[in-house]
N, CA, C and O atoms as a printed pandas DataFrame, in Angstrom:
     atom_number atom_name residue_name chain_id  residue_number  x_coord  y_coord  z_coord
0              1         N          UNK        A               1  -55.038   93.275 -230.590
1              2        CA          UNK        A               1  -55.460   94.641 -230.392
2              3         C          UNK        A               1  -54.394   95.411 -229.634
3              4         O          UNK        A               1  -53.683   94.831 -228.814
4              5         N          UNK        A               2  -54.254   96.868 -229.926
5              6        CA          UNK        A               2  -53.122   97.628 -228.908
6              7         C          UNK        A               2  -53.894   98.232 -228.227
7              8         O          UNK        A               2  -55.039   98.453 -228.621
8              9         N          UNK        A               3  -53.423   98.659 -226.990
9             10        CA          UNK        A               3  -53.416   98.786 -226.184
10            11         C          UNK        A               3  -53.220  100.387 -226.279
11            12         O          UNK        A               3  -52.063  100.801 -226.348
12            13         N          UNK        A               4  -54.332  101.345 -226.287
13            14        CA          UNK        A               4  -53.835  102.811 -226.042
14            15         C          UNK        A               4  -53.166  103.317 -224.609
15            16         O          UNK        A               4  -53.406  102.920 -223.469
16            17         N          UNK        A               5  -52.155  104.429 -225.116
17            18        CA          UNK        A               5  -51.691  105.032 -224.183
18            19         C          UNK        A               5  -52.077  106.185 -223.935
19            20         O          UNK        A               5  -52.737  106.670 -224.854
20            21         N          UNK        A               6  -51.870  107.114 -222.667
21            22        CA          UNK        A               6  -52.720  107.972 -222.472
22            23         C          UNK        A               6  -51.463  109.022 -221.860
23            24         O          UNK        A               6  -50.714  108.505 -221.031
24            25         N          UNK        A               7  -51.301  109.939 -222.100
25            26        CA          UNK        A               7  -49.707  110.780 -221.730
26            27         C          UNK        A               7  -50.300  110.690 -220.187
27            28         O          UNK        A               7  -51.393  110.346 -219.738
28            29         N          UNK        A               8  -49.007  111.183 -219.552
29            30        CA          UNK        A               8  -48.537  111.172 -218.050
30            31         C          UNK        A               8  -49.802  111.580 -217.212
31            32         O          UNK        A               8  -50.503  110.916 -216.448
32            33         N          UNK        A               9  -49.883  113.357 -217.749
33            34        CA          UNK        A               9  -50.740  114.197 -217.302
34            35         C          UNK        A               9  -52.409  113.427 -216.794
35            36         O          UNK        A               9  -52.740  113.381 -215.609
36            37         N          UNK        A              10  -53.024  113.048 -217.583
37            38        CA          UNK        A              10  -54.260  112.555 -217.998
38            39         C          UNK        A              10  -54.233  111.410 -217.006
39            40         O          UNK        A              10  -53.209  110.755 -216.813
40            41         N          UNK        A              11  -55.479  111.162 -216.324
41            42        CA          UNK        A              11  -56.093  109.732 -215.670
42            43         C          UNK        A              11  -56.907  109.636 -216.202
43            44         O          UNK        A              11  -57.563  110.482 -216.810
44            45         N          UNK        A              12  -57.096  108.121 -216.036
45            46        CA          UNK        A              12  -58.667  107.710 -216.365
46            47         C          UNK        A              12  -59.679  108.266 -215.587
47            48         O          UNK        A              12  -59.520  108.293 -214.367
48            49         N          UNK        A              13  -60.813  108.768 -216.150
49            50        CA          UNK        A              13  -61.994  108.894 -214.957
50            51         C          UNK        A              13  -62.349  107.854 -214.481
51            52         O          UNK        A              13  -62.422  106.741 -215.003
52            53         N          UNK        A              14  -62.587  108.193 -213.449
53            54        CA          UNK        A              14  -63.158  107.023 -212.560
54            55         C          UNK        A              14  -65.086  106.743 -212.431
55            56         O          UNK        A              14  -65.905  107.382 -211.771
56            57         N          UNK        A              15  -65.210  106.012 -212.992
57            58        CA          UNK        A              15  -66.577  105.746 -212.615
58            59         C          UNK        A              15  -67.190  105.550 -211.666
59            60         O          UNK        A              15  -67.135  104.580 -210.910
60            61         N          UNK        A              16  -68.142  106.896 -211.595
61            62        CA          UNK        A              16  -68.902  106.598 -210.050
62            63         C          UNK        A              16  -70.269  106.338 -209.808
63            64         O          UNK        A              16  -71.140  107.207 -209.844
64            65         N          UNK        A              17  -70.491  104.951 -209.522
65            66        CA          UNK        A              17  -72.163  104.306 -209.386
66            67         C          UNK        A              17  -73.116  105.519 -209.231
67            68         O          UNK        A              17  -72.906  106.680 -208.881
68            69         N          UNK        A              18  -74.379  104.773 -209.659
69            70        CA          UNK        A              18  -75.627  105.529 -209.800
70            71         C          UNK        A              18  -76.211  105.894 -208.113
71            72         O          UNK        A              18  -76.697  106.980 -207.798
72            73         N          UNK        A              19  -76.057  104.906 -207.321
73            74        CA          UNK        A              19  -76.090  105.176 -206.019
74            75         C          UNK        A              19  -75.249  105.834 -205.040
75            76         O          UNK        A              19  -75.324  105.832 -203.811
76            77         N          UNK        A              20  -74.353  106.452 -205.906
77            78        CA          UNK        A              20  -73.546  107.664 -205.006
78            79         C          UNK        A              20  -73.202  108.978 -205.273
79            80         O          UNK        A              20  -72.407  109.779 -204.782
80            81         N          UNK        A              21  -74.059  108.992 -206.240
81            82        CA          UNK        A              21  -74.143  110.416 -207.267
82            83         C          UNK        A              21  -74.826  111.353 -206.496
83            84         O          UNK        A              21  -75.711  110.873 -205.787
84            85         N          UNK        A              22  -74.676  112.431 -206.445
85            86        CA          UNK        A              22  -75.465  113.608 -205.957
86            87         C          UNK        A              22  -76.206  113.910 -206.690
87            88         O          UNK        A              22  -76.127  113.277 -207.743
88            89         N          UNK        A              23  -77.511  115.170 -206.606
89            90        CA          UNK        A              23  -78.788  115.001 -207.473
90            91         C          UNK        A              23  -77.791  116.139 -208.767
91            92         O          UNK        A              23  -77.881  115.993 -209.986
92            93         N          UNK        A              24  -76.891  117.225 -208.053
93            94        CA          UNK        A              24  -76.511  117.827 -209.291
94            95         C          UNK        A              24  -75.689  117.160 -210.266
95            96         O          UNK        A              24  -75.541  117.431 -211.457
96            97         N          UNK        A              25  -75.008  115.940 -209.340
97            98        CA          UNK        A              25  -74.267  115.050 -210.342
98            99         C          UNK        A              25  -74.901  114.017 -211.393
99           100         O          UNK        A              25  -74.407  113.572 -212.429
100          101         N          UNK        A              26  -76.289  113.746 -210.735
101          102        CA          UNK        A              26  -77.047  113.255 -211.642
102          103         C          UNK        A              26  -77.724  113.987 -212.680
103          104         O          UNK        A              26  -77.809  113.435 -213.777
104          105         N          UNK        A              27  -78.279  115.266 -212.510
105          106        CA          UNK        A              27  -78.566  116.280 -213.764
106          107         C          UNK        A              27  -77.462  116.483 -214.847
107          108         O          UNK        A              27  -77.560  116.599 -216.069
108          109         N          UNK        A              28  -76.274  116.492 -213.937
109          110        CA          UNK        A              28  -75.246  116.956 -215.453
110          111         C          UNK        A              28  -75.257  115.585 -216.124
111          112         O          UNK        A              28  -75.117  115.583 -217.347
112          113         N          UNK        A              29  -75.396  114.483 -215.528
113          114        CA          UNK        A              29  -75.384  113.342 -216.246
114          115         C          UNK        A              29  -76.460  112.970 -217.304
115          116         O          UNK        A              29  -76.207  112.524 -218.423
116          117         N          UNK        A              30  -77.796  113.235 -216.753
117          118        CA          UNK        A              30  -78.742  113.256 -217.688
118          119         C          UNK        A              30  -78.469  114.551 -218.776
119          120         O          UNK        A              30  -78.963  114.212 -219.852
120          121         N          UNK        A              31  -78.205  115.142 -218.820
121          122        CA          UNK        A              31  -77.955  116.605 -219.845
122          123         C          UNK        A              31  -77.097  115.812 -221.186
123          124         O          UNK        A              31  -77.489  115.914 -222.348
124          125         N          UNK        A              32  -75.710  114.915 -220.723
125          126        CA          UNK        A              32  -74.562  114.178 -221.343
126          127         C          UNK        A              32  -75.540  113.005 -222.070
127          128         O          UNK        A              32  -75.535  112.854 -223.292
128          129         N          UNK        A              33  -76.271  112.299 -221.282
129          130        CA          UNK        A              33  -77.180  111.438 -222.420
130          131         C          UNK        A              33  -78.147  111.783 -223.237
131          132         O          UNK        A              33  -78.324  111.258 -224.336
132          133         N          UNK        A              34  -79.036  112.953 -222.613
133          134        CA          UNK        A              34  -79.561  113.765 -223.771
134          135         C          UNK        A              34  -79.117  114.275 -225.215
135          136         O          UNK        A              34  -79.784  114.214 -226.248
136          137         N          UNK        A              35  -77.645  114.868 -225.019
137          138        CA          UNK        A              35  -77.305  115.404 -225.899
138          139         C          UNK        A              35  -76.825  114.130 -226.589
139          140         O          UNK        A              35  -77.147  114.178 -227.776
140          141         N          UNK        A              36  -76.041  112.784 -226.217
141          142        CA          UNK        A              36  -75.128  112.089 -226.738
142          143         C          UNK        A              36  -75.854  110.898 -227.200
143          144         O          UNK        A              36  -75.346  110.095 -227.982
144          145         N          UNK        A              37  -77.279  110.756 -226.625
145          146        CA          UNK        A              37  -78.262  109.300 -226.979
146          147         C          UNK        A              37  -79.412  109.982 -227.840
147          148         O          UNK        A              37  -80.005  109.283 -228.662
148          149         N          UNK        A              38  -79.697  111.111 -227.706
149          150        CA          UNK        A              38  -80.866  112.042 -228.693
150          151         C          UNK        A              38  -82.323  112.041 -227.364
151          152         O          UNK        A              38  -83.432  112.501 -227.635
152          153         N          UNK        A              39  -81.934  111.378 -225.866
153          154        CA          UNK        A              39  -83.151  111.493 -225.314
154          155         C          UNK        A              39  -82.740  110.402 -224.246
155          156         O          UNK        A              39  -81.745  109.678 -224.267
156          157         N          UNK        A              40  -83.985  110.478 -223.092
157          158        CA          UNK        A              40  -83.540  110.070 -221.817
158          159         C          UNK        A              40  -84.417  108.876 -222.414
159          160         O          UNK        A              40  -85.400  108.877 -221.673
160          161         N          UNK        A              41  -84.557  108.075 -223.154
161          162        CA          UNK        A              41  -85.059  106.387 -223.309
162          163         C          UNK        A              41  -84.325  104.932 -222.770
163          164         O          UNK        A              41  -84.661  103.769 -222.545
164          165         N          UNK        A              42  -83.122  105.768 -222.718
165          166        CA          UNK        A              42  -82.042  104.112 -222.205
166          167         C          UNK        A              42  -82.426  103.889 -221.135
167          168         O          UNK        A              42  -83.333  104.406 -220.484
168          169         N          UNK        A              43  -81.469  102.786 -220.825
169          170        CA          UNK        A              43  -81.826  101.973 -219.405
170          171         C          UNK        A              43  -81.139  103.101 -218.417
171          172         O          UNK        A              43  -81.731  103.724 -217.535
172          173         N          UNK        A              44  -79.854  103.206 -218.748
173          174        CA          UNK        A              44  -79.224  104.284 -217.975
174          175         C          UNK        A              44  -79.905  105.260 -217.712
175          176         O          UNK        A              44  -79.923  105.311 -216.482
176          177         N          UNK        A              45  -80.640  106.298 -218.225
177          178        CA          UNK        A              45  -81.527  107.282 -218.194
178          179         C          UNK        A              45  -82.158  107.190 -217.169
179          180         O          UNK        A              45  -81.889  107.772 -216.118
180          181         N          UNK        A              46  -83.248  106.300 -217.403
181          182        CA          UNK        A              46  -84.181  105.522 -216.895
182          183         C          UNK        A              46  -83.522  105.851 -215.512
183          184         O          UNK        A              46  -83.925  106.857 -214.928
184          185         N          UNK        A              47  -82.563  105.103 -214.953
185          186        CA          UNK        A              47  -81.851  104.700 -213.835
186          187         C          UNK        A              47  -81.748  105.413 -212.746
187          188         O          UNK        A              47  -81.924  105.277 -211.535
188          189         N          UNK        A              48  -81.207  106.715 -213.969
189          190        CA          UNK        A              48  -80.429  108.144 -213.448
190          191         C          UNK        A              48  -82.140  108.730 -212.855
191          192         O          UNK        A              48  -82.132  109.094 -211.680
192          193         N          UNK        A              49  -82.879  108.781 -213.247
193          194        CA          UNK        A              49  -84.382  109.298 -213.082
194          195         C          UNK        A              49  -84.870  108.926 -212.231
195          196         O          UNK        A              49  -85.567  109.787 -211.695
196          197         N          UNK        A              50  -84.890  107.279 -211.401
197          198        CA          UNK        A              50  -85.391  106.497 -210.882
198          199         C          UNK        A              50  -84.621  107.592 -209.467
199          200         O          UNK        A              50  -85.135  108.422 -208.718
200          201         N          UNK        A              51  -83.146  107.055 -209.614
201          202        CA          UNK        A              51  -82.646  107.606 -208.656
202          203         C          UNK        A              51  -82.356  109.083 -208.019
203          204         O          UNK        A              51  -81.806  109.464 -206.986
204          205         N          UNK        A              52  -82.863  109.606 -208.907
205          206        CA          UNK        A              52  -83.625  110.924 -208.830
206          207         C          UNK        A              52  -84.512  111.483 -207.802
207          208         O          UNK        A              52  -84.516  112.275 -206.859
208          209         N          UNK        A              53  -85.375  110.548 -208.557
209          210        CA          UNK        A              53  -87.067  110.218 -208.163
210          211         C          UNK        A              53  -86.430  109.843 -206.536
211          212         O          UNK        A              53  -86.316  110.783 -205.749
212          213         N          UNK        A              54  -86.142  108.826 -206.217
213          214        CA          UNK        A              54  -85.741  108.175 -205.113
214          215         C          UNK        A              54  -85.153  109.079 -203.606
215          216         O          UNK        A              54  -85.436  108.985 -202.412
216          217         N          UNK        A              55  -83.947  110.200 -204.625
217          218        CA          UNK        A              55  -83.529  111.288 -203.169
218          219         C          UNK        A              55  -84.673  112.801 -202.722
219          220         O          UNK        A              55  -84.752  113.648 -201.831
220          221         N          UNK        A              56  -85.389  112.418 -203.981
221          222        CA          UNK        A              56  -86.327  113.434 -203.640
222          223         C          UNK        A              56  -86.518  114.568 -204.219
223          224         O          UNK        A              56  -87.288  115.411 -203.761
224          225         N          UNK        A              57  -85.765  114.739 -205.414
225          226        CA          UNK        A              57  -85.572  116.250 -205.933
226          227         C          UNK        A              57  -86.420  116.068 -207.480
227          228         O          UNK        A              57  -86.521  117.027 -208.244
């Protein structure tokens, strides 16, 4: 397999756990699986909701 390259400019995003997300960082996230899974059913979803649920908003 090769190995893509990615020009200079560009980083990888960095992935940032479900437990350090802010609640607006978690809405735009649920919005991205809505549109990209057809609905909040995954586990991820699920997750993002839980932890939601959890800070209080």
């Amino acid at each position: 397999m090769a190995e893509e390259t990615k020009p200079e400019g560009e980083k990888a995003a960095k992935r940032i756990k479900i437990n350090k997300l802010s609640v607006s960082e978690i809405d735009a996230k649920l919005n991205e699986v809505k549109t990209s899974q057809g609905g909040l059913g995954s586990r991820y979803a699920r997750q993002l909701l839980l932890r939601k649920k959890a800070l209080g908003k």
